[in-house]
C-alpha positions as CSV (number, residue, x, y, z in Angstrom):
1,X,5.6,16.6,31.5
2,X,7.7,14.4,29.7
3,X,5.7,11.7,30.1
4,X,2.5,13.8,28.9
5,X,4.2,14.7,25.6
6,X,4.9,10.9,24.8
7,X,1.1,10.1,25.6
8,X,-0.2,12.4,23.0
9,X,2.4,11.8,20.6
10,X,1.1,8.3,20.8
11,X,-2.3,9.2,20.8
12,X,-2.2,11.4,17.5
13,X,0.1,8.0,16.3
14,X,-2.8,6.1,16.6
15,X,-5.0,8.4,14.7
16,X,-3.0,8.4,12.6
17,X,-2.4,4.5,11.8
18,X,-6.3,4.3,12.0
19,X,-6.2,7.2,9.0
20,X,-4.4,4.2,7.1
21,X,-2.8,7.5,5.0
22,X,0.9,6.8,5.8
23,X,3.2,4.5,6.3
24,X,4.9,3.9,10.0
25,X,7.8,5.6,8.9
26,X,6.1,8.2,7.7
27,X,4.4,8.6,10.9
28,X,7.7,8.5,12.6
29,X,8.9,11.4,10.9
30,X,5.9,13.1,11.3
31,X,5.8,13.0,14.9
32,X,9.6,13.4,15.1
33,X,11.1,10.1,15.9
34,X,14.5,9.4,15.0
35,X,13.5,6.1,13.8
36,X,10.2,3.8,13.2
37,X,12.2,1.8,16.3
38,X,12.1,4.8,19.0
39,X,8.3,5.2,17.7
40,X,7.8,1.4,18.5
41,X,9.2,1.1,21.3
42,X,7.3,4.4,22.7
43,X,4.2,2.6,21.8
44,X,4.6,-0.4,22.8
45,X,5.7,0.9,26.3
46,X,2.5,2.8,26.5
47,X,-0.3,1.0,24.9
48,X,1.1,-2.9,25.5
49,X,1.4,-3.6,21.6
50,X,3.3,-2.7,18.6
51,X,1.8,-0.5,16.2
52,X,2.1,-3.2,13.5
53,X,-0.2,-5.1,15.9
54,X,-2.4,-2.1,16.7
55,X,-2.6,-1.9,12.6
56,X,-3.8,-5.5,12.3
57,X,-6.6,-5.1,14.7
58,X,-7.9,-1.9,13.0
59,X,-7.4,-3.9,10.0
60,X,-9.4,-6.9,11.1
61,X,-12.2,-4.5,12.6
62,X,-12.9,-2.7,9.2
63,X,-13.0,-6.0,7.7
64,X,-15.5,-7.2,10.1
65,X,-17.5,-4.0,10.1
66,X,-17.7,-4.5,6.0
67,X,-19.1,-8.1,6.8
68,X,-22.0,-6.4,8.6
């Protein structure tokens, strides 16, 4: 179960970072991390990156989709 919870906390994380409405912190407290570190490391864990790397590769897709 506990393991459920953390996949759709990190789920709605990512919608969330895709939004590009708040900040990681924000998003932290949002979701109820003690810290923007617990929230990293949970994500890491499960998806294999960071979210600041996660944000640079939505990043670089909008900018790519706006080439187009």
């Amino acid at each position: 179960i506990e393991n459920f919870i953390i996949i759709q906390k990190i789920e709605l994380a990512k919608q969330l970072i895709i939004s590009n409405e708040l900040t990681l912190t924000e998003i932290a407290y949002k979701l109820n991390y003690s810290s923007v570190a617990h929230l990293s490391t949970q994500f890491k864990n499960t998806t294999g990156i960071t979210p600041s790397a996660f944000q640079r590769i939505i990043s670089k897709r909008r900018e790519i989709a706006l080439k187009k």
